[in-house]
C-alpha positions in Angstrom: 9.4 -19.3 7.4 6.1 -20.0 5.5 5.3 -16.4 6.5 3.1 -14.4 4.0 5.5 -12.0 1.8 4.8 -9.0 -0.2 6.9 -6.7 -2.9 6.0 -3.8 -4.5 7.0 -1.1 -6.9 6.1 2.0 -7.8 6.9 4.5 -10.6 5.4 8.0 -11.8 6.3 10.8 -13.8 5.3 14.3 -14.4 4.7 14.6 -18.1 3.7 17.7 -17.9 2.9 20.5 -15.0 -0.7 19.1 -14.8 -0.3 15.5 -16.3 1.3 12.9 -14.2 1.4 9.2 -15.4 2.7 5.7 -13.0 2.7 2.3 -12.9 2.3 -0.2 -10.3 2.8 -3.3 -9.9 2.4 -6.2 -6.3 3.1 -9.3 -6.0 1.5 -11.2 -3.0 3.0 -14.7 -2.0 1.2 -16.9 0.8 3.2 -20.7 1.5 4.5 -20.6 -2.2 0.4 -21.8 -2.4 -1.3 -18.8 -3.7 0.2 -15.7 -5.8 -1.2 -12.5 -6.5 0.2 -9.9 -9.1 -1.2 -7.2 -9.2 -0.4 -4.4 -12.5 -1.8 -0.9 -12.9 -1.7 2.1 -14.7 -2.1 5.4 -13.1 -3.4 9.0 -14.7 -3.4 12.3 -12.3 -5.1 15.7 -13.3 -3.3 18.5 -11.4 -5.2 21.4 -10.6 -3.9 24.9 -9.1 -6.6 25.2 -6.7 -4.5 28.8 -5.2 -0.9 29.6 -4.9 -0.1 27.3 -2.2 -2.8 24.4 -2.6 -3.2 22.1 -5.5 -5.4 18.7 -6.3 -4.7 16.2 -7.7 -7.6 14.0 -9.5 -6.6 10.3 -10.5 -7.8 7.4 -11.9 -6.0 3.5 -12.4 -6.9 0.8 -14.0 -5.2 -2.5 -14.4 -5.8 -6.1 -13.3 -5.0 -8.9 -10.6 -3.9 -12.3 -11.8 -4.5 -14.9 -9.2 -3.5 -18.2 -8.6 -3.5 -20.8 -6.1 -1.6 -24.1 -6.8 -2.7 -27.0 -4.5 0.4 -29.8 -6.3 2.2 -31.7 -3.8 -0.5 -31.0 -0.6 0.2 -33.5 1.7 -3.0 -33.7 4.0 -3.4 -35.1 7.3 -6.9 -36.5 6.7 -5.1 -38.6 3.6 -4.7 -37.7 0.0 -5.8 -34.3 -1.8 -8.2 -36.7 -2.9 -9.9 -36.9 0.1 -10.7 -33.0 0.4 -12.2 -32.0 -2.8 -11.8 -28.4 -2.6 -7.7 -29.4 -3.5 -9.0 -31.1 -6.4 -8.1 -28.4 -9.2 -5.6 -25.1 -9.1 -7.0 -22.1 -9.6 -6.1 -19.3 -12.3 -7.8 -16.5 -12.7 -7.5 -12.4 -14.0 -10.0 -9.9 -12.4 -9.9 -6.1 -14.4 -10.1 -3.5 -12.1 -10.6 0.3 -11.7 -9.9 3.1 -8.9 -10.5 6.7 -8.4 -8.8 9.0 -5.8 -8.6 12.9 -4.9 -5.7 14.4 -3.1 -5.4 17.8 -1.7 -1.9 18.9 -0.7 0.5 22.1 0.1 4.2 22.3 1.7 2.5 22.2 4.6 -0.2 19.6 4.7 -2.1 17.1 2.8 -5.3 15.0 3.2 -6.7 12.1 0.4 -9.4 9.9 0.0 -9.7 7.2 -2.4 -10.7 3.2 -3.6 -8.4 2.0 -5.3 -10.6 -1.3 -6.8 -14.2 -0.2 -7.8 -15.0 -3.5 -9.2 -15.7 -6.3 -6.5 -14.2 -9.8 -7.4 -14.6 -13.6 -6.1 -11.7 -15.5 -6.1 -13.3 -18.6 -5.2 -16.9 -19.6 -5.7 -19.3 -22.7 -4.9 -17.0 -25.2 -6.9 -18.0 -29.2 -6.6 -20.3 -28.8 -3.9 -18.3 -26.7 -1.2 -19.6 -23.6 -0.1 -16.4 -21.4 -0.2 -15.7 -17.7 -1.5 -12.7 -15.1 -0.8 -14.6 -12.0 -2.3 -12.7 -8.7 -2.7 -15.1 -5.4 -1.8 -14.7 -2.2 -2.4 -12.0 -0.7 0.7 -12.7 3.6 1.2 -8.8 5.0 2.1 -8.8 8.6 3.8 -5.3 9.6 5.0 -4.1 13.1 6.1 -0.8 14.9 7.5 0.4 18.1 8.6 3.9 19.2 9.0 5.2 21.5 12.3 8.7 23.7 11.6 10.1 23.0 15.1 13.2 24.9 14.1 15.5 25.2 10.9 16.8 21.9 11.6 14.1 19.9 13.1 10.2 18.8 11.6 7.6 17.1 13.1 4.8 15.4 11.0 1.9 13.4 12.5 -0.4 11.4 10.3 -3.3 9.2 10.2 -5.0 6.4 7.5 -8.6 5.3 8.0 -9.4 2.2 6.0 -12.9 1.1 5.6 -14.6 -2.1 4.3 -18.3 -3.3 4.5 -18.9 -5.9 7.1 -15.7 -4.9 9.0 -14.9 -2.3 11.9 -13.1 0.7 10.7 -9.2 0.7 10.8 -7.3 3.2 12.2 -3.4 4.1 11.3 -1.7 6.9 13.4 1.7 8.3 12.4 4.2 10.4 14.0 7.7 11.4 12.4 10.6 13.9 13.3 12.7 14.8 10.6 16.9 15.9 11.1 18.3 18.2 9.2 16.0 17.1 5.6 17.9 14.0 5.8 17.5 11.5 8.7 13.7 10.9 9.6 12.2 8.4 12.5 9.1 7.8 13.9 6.8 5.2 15.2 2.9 4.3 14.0 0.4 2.4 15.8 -2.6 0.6 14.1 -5.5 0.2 16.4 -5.9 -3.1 18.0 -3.9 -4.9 15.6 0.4 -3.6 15.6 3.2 -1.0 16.8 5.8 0.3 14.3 9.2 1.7 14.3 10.6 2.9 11.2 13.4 4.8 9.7 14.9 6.2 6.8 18.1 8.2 5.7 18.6 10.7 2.5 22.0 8.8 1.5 21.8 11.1 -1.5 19.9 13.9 -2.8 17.7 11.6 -4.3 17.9 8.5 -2.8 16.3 7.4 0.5 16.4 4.2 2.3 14.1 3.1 5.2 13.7 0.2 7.4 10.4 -0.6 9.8 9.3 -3.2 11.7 5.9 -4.2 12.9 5.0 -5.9 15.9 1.8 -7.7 16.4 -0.3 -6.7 19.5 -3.1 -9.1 19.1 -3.8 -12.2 19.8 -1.5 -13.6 16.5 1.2 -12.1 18.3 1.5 -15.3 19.8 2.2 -17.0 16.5 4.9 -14.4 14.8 7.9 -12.4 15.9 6.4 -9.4 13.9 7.3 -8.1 10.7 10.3 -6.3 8.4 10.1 -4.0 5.4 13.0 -2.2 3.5 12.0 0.9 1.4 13.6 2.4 -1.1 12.4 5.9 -2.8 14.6 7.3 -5.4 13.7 10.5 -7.4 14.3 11.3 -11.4 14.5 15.2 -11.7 12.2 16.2 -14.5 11.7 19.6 -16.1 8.7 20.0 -14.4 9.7 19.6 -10.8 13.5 21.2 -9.3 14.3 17.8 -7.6 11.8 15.0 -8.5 7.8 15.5 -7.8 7.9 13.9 -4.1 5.2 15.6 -2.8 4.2 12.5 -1.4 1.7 11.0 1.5 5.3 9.9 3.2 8.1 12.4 2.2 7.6 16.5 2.2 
C-alpha cells in the first residue's frame, strides 16, 4: 500500500514494409501525490540492410505532464504551512524528443537509444528552497541472441545497459527458454539492485500473457516484499507481416 505504481501501453503498426508508426502512452503514480503521463508518437524507417538483417531507424516525440498535488498533507512538524515547499501544487508539460537504431535478424538483435533528448526540471528554486528533480538524458543499449536447442526448445539470453550522467552504469541480464513457441520462462538479474522470475504463455496465436516478479536485493529490501507486473502482448495481422510484426526486444 502507498507503493509507487506504473501502467503502460503500447501500440504500432506497419503501414507499410518500411514505415512503421506507434503510440505510447505511461502513467506514473507515487502516494496518489505526484502523477506522471507520459504520450508519444513513434516513426521507424526500415532498411533491408541484407537478406537476413534489417535496421530499423526511429524517432518519437511527445510530452510529459506532471503534477504533484500537496491538498490534505498532514505534517508532523504542524500545518503545510509550516513547510513552505507544500505551499503550492505543481503542474507542468515538458515536450520531449528521442532517437533510437535497432539492428535485428531471426536470430539476434542489438539497440541503442535515448528516448528523451531534451533535459527537464520538474522542480526549481521556488520561495527560497533549494530543491530540483531534473530529468537528463538516459543512453539504452540492449542486445539478444537466440540458441535452437532442438525443434521444440529455445534458449535466449539478453542484457540492457542503461546509462545516466552522475550515476554508475546499470546492468540488466536476461535468460529465457522457450516450449514448443508457446510457453516461455526465465529469470533476470539487475546488478546490485533485484532478481526476476517471469513468465508468459501463447493462449492464442496472437495473444500472450506474462507475469514477473521482482525482488529487491538491496538494502530497500527491507522496506518492500518486491514487486508484480502482468503483461499482455496481442498482435494485429497486417498485410505487411504473416502474423503481426513482433520482431520485438522480448518475443522472436
Amino acid at each position: 500500500e502507498g507503493a509507487p505504481k506504473t501502467a503502460s501501453l503500447f501500440v504500432h503498426y506497419p503501414v507499410s514494409e518500411r514505415i512503421e508508426l506507434g503510440l505510447s502512452f505511461t502513467n506514473d503514480d507515487i502516494g496518489n501525490v505526484v502523477t506522471e503521463n507520459n504520450i508519444y508518437a513513434d516513426f521507424a524507417y526500415i532498411l533491408p540492410v541484407s537478406e537476413e538483417a534489417k535496421l530499423s531507424l526511429g524517432i518519437k516525440a511527445g510530452v510529459t505532464l506532471f503534477d504533484a498535488n500537496f491538498n490534505g498533507f498532514n505534517l508532523q512538524s504542524g500545518g503545510v504551512d509550516t513547510d513552505v515547499a507544500f505551499n503550492e501544487n505543481v503542474t507542468q508539460t515538458f515536450p520531449n524528443v528521442g532517437l533510437g537504431a535497432f539492428y535485428f535478424t531471426d536470430k539476434y538483435y542489438v539497440g541503442l537509444s535515448t528516448p528523451n533528448l531534451l533535459t527537464t526540471t520538474h522542480l526549481e528554486n521556488e520561495n527560497g528552497i533549494q530543491s530540483t528533480g531534473v530529468q537528463d538524458i538516459h543512453f539504452f543499449l540492449t542486445g539478444g541472441y537466440v540458441f535452437d536447442i532442438n525443434n521444440d526448445l529455445k534458449f535466449k539470453p539478453a542484457f540492457m545497459v542503461k546509462g545516466v550522467k552522475g550515476s554508475p552504469l546499470s546492468l540488466d541480464l536476461t535468460a529465457n527458454v522457450l516450449f514448443n513457441e508457446k510457453f516461455e520462462a526465465g529469470l533476470a538479474y539487475r546488478f546490485g539492485d533485484a532478481l526476476s522470475g517471469l513468465v508468459n504463455y501463447r493462449v492464442a496465436p496472437n495473444l500472450r500473457i506474462g507475469y514477473a516478479y521482482d525482488y529487491t536485493v538491496n538494502n530497500l529490501g527491507n522496506y518492500n516484499t518486491g514487486s508484480h507486473e502482468i503483461m499482455l502482448l496481442f498482435n494485429v495481422k497486417s498485410k505487411f507481416w504473416k502474423s503481426g510484426y513482433d520482431r520485438s526486444p522480448r518475443f522472436f
